[in-house]
Backbone as XML, in Angstrom:
<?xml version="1.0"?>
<chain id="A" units="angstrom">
  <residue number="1" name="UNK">
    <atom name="N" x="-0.234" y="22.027" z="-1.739"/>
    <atom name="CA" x="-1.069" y="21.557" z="-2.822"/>
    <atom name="C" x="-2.534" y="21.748" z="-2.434"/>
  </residue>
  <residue number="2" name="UNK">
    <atom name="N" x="-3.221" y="21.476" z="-3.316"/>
    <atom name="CA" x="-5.015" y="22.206" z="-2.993"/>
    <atom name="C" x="-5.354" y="20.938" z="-4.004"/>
  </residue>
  <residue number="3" name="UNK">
    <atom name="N" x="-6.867" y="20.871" z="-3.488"/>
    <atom name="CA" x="-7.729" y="20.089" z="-4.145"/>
    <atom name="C" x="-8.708" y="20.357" z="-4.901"/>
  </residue>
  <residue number="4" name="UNK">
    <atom name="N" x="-9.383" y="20.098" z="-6.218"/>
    <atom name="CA" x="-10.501" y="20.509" z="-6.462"/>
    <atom name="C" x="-11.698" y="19.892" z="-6.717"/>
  </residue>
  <residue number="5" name="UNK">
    <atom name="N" x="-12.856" y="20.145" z="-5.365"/>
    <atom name="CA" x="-13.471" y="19.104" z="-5.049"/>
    <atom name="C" x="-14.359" y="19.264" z="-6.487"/>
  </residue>
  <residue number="6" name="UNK">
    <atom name="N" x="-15.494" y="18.436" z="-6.249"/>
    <atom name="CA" x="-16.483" y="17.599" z="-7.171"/>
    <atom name="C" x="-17.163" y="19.294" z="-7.930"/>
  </residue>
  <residue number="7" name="UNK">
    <atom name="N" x="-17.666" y="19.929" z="-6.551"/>
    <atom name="CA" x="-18.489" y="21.201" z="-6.724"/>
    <atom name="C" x="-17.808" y="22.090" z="-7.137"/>
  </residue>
  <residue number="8" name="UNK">
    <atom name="N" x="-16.477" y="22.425" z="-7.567"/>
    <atom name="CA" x="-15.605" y="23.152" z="-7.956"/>
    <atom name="C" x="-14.817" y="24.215" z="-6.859"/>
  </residue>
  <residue number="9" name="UNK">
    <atom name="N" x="-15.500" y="23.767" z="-5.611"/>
    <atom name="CA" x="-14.585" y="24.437" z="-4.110"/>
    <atom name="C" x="-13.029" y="24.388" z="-4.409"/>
  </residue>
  <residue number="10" name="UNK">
    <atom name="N" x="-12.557" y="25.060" z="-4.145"/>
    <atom name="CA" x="-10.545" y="24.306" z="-4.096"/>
    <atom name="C" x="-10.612" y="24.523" z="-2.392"/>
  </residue>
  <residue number="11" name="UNK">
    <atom name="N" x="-10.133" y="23.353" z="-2.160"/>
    <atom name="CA" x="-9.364" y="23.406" z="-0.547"/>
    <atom name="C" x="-8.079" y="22.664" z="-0.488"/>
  </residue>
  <residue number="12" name="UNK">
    <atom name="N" x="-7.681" y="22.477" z="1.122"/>
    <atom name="CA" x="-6.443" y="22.525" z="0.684"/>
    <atom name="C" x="-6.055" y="20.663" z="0.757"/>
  </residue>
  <residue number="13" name="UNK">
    <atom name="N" x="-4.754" y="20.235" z="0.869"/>
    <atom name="CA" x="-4.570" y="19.076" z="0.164"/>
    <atom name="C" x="-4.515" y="18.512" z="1.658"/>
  </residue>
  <residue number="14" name="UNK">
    <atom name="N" x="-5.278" y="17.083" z="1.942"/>
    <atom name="CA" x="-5.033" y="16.785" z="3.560"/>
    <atom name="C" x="-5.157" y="15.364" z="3.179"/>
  </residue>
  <residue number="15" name="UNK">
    <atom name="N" x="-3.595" y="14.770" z="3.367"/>
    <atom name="CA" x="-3.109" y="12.881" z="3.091"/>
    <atom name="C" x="-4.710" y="12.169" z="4.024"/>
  </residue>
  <residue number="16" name="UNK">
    <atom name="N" x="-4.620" y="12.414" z="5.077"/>
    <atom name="CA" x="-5.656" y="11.923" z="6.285"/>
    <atom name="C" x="-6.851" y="11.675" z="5.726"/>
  </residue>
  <residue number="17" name="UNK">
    <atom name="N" x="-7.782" y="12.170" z="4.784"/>
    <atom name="CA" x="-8.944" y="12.326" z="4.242"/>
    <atom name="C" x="-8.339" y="10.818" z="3.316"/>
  </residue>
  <residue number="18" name="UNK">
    <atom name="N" x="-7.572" y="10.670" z="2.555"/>
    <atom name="CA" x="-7.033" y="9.679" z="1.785"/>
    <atom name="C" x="-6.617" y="8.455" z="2.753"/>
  </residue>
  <residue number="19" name="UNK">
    <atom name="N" x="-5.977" y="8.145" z="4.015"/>
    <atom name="CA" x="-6.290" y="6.953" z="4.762"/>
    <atom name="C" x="-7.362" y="6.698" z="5.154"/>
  </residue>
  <residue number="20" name="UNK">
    <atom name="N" x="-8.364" y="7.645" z="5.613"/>
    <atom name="CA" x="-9.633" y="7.838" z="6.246"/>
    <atom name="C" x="-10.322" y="6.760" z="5.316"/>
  </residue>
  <residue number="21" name="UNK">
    <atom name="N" x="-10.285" y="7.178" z="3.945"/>
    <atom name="CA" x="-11.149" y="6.337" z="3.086"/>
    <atom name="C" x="-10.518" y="5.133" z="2.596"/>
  </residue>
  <residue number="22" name="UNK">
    <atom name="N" x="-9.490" y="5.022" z="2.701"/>
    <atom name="CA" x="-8.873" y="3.550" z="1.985"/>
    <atom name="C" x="-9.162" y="2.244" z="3.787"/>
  </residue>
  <residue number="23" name="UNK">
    <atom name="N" x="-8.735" y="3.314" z="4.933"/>
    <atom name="CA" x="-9.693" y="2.753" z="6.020"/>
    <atom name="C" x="-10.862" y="1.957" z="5.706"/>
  </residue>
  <residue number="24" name="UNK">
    <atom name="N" x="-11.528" y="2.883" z="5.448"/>
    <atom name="CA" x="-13.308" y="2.475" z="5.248"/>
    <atom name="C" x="-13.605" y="1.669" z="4.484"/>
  </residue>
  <residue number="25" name="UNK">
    <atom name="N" x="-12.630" y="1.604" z="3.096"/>
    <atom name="CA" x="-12.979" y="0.429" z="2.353"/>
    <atom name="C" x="-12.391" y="-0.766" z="2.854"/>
  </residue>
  <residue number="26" name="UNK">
    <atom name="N" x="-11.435" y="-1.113" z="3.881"/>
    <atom name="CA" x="-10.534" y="-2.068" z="4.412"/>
    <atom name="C" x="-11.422" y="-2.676" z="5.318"/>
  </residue>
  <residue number="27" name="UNK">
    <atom name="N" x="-12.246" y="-1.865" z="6.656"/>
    <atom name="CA" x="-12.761" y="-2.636" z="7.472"/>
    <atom name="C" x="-13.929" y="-3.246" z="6.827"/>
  </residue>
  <residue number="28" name="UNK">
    <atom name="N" x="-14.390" y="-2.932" z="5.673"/>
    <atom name="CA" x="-15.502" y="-3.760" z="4.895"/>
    <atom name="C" x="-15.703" y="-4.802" z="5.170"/>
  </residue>
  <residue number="29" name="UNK">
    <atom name="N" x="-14.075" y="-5.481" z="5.158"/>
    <atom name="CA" x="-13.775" y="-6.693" z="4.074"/>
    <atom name="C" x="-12.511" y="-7.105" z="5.448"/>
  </residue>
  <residue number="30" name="UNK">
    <atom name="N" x="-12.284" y="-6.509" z="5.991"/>
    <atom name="CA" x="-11.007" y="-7.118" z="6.914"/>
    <atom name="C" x="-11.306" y="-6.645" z="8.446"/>
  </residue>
  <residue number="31" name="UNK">
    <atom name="N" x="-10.049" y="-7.296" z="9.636"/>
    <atom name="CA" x="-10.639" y="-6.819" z="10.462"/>
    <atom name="C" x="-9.050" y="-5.712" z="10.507"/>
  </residue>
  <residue number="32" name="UNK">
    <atom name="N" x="-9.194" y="-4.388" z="11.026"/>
    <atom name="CA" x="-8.198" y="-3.863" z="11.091"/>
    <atom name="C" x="-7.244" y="-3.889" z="12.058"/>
  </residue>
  <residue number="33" name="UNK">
    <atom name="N" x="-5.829" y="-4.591" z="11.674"/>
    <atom name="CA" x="-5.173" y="-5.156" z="12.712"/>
    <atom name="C" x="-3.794" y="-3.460" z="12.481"/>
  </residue>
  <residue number="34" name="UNK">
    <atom name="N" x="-2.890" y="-3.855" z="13.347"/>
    <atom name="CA" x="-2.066" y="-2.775" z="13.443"/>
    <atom name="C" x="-1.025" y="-2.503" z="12.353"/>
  </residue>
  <residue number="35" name="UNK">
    <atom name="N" x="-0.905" y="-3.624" z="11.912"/>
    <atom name="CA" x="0.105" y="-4.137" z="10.661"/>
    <atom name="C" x="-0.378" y="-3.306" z="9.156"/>
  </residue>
  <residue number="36" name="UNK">
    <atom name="N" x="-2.341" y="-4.191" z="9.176"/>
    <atom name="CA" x="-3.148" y="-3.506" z="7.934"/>
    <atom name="C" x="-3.046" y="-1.824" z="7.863"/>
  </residue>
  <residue number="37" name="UNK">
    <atom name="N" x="-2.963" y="-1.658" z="9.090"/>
    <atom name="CA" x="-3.131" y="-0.018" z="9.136"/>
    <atom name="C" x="-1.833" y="0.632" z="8.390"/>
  </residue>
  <residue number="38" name="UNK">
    <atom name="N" x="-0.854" y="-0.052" z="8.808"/>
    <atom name="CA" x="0.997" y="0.546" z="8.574"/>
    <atom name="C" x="1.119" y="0.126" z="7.048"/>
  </residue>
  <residue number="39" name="UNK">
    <atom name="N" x="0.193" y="-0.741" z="6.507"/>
    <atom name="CA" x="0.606" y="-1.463" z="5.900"/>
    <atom name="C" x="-0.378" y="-0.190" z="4.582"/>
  </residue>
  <residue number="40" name="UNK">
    <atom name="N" x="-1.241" y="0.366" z="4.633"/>
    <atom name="CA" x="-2.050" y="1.036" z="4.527"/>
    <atom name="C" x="-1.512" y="2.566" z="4.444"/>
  </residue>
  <residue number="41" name="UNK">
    <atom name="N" x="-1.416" y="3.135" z="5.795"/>
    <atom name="CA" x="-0.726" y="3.975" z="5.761"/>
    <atom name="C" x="0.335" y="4.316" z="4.498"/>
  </residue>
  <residue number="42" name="UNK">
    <atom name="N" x="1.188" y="3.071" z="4.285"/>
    <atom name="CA" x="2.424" y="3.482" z="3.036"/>
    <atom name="C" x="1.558" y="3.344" z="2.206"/>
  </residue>
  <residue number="43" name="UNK">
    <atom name="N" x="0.706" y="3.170" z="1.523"/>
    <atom name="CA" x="0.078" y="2.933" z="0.737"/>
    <atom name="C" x="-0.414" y="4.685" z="0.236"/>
  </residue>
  <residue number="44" name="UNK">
    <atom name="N" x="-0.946" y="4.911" z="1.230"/>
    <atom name="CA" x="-1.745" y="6.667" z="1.316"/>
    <atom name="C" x="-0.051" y="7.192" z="1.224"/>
  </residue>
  <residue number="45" name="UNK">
    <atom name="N" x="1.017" y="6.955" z="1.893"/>
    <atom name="CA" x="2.425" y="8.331" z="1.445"/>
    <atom name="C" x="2.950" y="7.717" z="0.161"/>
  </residue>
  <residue number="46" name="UNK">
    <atom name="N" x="2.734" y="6.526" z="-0.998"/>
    <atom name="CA" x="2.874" y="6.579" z="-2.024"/>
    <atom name="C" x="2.149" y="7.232" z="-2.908"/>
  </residue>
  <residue number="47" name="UNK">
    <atom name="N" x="0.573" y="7.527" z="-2.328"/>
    <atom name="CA" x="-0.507" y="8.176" z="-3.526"/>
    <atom name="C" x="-0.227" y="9.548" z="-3.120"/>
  </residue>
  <residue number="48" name="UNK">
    <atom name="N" x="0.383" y="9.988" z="-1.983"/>
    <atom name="CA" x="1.145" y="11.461" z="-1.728"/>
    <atom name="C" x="2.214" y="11.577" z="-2.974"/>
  </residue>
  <residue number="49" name="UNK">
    <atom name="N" x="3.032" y="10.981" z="-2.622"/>
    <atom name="CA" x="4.224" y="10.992" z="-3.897"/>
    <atom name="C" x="4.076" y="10.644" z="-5.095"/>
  </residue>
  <residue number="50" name="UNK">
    <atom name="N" x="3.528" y="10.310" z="-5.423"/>
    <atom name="CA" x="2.368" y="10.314" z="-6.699"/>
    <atom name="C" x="2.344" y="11.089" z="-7.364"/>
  </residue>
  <residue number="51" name="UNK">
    <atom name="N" x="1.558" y="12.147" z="-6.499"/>
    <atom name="CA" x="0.994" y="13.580" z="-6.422"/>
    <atom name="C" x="1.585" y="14.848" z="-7.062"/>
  </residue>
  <residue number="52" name="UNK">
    <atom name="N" x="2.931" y="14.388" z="-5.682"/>
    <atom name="CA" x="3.964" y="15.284" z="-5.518"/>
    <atom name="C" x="4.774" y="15.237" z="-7.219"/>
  </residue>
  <residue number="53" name="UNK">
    <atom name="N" x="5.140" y="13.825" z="-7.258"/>
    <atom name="CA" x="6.142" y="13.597" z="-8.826"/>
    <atom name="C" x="4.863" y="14.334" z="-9.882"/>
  </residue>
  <residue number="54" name="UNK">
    <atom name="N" x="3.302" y="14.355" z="-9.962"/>
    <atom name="CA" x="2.728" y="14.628" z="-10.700"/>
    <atom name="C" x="3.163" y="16.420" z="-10.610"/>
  </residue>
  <residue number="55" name="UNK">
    <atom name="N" x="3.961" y="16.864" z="-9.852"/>
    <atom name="CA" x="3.724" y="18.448" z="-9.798"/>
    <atom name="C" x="2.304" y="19.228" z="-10.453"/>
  </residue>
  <residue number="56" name="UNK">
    <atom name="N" x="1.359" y="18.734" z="-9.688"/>
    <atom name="CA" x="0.394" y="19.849" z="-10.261"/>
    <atom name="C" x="0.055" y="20.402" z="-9.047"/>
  </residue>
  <residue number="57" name="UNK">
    <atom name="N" x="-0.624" y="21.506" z="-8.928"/>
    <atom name="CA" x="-0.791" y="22.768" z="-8.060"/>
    <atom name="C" x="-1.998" y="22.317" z="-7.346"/>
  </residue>
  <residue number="58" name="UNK">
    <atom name="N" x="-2.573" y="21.940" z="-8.239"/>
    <atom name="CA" x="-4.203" y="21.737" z="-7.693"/>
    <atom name="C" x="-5.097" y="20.320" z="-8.639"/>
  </residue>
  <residue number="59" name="UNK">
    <atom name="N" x="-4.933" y="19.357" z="-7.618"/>
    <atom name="CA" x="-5.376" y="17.955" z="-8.638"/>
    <atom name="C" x="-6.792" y="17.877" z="-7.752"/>
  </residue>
  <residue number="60" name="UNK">
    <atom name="N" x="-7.647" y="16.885" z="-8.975"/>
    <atom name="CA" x="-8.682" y="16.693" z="-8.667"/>
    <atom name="C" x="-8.898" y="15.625" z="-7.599"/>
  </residue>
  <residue number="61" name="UNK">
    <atom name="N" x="-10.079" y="15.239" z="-7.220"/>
    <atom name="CA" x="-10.641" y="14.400" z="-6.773"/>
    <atom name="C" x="-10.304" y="13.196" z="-7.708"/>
  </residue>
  <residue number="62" name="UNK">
    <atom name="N" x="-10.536" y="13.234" z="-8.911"/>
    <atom name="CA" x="-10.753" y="12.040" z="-9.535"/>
    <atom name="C" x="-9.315" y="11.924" z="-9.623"/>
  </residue>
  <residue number="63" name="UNK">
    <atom name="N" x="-8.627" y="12.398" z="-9.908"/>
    <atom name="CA" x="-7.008" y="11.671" z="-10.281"/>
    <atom name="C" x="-6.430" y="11.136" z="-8.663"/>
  </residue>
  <residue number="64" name="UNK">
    <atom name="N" x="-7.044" y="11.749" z="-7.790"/>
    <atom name="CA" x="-6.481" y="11.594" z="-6.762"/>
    <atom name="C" x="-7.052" y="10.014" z="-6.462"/>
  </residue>
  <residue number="65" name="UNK">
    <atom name="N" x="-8.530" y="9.481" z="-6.560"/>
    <atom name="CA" x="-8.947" y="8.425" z="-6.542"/>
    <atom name="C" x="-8.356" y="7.587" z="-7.365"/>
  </residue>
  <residue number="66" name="UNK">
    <atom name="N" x="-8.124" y="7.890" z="-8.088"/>
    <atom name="CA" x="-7.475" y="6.715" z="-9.851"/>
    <atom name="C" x="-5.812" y="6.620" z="-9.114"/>
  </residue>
  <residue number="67" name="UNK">
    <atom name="N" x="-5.298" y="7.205" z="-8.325"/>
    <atom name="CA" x="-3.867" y="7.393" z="-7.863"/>
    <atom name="C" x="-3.690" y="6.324" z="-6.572"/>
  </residue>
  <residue number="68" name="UNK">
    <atom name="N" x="-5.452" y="6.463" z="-6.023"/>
    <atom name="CA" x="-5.314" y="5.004" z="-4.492"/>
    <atom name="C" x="-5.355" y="4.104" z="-5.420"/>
  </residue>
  <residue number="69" name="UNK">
    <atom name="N" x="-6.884" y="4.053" z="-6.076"/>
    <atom name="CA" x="-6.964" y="2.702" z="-6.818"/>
    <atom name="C" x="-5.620" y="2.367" z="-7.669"/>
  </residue>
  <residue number="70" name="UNK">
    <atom name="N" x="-4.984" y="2.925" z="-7.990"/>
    <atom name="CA" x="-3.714" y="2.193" z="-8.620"/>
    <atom name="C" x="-2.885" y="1.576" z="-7.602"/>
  </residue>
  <residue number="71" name="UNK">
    <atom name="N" x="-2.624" y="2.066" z="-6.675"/>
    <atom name="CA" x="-1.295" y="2.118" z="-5.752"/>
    <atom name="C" x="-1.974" y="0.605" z="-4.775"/>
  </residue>
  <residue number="72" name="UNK">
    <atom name="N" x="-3.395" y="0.851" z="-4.873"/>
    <atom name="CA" x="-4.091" y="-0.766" z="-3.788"/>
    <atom name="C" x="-3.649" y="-1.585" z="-4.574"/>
  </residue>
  <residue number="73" name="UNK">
    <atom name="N" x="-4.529" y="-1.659" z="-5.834"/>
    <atom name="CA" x="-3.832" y="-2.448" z="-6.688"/>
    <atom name="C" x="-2.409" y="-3.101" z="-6.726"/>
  </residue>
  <residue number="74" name="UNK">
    <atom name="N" x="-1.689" y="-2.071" z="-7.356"/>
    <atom name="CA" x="-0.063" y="-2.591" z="-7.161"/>
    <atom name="C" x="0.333" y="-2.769" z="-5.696"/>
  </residue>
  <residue number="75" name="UNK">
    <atom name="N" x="-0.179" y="-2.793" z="-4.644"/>
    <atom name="CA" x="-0.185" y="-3.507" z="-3.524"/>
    <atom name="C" x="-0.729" y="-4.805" z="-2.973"/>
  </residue>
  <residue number="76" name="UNK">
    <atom name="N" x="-1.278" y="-5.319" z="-3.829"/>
    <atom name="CA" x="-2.122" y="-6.360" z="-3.569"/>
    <atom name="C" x="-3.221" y="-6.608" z="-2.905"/>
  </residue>
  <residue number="77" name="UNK">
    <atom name="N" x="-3.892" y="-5.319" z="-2.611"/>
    <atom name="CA" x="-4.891" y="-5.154" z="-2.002"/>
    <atom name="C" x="-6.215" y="-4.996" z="-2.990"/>
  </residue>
  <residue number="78" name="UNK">
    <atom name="N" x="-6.472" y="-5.985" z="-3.659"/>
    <atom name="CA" x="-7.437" y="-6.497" z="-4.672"/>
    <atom name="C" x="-9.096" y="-6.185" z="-4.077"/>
  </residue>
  <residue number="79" name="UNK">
    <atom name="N" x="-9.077" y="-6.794" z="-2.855"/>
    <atom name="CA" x="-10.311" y="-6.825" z="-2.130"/>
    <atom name="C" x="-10.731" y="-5.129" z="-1.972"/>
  </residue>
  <residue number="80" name="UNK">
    <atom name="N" x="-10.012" y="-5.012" z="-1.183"/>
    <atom name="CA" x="-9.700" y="-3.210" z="-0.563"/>
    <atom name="C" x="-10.011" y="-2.380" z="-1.818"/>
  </residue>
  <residue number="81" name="UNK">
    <atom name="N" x="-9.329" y="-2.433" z="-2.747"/>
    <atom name="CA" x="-9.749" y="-1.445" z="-4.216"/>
    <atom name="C" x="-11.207" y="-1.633" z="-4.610"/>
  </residue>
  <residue number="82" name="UNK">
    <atom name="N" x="-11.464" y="-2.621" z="-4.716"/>
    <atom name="CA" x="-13.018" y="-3.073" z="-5.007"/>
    <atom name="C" x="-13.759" y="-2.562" z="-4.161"/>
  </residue>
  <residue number="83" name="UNK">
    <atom name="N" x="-13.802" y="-2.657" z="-3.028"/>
    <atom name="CA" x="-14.513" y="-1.969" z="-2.168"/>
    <atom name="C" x="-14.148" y="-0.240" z="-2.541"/>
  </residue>
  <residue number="84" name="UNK">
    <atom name="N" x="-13.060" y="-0.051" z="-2.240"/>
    <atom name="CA" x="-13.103" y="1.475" z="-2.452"/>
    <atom name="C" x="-13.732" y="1.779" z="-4.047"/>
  </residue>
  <residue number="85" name="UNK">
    <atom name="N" x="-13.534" y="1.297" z="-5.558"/>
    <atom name="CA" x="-13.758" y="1.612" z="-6.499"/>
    <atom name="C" x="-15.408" y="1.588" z="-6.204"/>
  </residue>
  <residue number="86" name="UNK">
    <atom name="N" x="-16.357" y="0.523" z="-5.795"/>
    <atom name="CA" x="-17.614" y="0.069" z="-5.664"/>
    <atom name="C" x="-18.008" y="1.300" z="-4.440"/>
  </residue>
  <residue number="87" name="UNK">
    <atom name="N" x="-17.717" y="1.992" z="-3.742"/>
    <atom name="CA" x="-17.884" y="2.900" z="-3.080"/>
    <atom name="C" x="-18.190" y="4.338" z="-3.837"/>
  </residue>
  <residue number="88" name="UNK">
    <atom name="N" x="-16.862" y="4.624" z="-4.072"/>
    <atom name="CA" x="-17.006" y="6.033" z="-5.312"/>
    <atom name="C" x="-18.186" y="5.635" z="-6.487"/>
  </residue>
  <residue number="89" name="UNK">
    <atom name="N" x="-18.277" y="4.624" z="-7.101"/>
    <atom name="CA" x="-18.953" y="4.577" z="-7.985"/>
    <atom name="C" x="-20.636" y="4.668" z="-7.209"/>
  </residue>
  <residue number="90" name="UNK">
    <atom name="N" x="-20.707" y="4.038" z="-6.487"/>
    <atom name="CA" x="-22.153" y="4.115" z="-5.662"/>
    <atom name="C" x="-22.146" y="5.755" z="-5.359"/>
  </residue>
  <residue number="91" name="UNK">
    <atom name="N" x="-21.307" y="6.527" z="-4.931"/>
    <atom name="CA" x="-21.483" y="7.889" z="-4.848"/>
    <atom name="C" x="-21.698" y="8.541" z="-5.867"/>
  </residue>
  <residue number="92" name="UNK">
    <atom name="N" x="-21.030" y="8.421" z="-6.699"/>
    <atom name="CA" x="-21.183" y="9.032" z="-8.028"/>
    <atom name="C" x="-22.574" y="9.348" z="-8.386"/>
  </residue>
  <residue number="93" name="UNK">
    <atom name="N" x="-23.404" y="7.802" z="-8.569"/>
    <atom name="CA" x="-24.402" y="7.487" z="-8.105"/>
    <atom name="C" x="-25.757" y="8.244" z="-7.614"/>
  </residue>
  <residue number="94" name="UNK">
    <atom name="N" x="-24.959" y="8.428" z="-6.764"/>
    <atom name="CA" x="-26.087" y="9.049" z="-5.728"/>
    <atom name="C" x="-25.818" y="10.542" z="-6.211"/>
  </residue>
  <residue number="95" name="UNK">
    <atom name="N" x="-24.830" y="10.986" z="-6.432"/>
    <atom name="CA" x="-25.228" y="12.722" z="-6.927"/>
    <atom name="C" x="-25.475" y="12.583" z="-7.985"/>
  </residue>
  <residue number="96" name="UNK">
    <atom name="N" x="-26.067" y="11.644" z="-8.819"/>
    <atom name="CA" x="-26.658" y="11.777" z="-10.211"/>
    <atom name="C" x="-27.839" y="11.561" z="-9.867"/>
  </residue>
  <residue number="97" name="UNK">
    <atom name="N" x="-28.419" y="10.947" z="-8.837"/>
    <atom name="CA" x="-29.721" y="10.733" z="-8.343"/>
    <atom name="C" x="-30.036" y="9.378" z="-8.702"/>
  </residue>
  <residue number="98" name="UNK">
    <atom name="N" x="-29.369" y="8.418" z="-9.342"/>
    <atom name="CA" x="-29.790" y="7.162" z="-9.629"/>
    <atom name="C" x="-29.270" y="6.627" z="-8.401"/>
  </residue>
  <residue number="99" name="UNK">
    <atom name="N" x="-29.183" y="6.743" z="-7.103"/>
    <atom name="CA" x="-28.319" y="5.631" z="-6.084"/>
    <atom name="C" x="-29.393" y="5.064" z="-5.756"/>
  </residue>
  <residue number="100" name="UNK">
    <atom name="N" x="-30.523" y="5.405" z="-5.604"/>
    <atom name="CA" x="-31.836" y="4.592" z="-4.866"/>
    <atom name="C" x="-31.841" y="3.288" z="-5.885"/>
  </residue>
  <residue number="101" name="UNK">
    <atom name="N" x="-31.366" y="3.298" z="-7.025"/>
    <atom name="CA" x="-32.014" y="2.246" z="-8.284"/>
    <atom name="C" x="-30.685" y="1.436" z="-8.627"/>
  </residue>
  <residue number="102" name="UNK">
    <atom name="N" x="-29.587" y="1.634" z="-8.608"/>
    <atom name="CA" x="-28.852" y="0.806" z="-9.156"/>
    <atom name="C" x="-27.602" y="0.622" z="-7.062"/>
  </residue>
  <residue number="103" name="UNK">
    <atom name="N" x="-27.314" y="-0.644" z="-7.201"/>
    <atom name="CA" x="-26.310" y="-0.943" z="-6.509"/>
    <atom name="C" x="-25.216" y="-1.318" z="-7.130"/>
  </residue>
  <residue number="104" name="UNK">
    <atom name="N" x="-23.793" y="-0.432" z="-6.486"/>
    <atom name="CA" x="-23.036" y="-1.204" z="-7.434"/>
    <atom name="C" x="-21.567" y="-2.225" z="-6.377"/>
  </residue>
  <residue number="105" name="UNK">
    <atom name="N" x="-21.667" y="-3.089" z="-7.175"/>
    <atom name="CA" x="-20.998" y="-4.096" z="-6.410"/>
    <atom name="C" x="-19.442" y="-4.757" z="-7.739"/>
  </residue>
  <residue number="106" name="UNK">
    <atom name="N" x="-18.605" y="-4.455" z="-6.905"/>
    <atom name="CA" x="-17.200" y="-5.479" z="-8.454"/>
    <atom name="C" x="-16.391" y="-6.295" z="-8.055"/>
  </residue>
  <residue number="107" name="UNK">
    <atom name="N" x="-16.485" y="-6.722" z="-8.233"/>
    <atom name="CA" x="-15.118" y="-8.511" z="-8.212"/>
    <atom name="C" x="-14.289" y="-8.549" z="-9.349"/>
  </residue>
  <residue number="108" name="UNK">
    <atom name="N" x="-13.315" y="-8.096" z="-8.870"/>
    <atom name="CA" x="-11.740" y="-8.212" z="-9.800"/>
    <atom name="C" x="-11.386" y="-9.797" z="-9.930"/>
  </residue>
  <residue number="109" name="UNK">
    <atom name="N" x="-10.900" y="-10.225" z="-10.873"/>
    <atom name="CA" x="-10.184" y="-11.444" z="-10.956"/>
    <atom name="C" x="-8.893" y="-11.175" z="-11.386"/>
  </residue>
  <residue number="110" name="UNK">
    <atom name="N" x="-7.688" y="-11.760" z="-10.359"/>
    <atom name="CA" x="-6.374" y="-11.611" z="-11.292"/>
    <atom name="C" x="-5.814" y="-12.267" z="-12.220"/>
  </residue>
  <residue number="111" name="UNK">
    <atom name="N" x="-5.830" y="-12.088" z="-13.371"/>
    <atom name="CA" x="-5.110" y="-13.125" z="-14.807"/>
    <atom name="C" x="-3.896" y="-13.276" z="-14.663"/>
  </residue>
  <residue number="112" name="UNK">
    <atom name="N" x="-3.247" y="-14.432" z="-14.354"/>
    <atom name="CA" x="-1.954" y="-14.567" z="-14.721"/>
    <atom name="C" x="-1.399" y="-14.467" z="-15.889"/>
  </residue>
</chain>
């Protein structure tokens, strides 16, 4: 499978880049114990299989993000998504050139 980044590059599809960052949004907010990681890890080979059931050849960046943020979510990792969603969106951000002016920060609440 291949990716197609933001700039319209295609490269190729690498799970690791996808823990790397659900990582980064985790130690934000937690301390990373061995469990969070495993626990994490399945998290990144469900947004693989995801992917895979999506059979497409070459998915974007953005579906691939909308595919963690779902899967944290339906994991209960409420905190962790927020951070990762409040991350991408601050990037976004910044290649529009507004990151110097707006911060962006989100707090989910769960409704029963």
């Amino acid at each position: 499978m291949q990716v197609i980044k933001r700039d319209g590059q295609i490269t190729d599809f690498d799970p690791e880049k996808i823990y790397q960052a659900i990582l980064k949004a985790a130690q934000t907010v937690y301390v990373l114990t061995d469990d969070l990681r495993q626990n994490l890890a399945l998290v990144t080979k469900k947004v693989v299989l995801d992917l895979e059931e999506a059979k497409v050849e070459r998915a974007t960046i953005s579906m691939i993000q909308s595919m963690v943020e779902n899967r944290l979510l339906g994991a209960g990792y409420i905190t962790i998504a927020e951070h990762y969603i409040s991350y991408r969106l601050q990037r976004d951000l910044e290649r529009s050139g507004y990151g110097d002016h707006i911060a962006v920060h989100l707090h989910f609440e769960q409704i029963m």
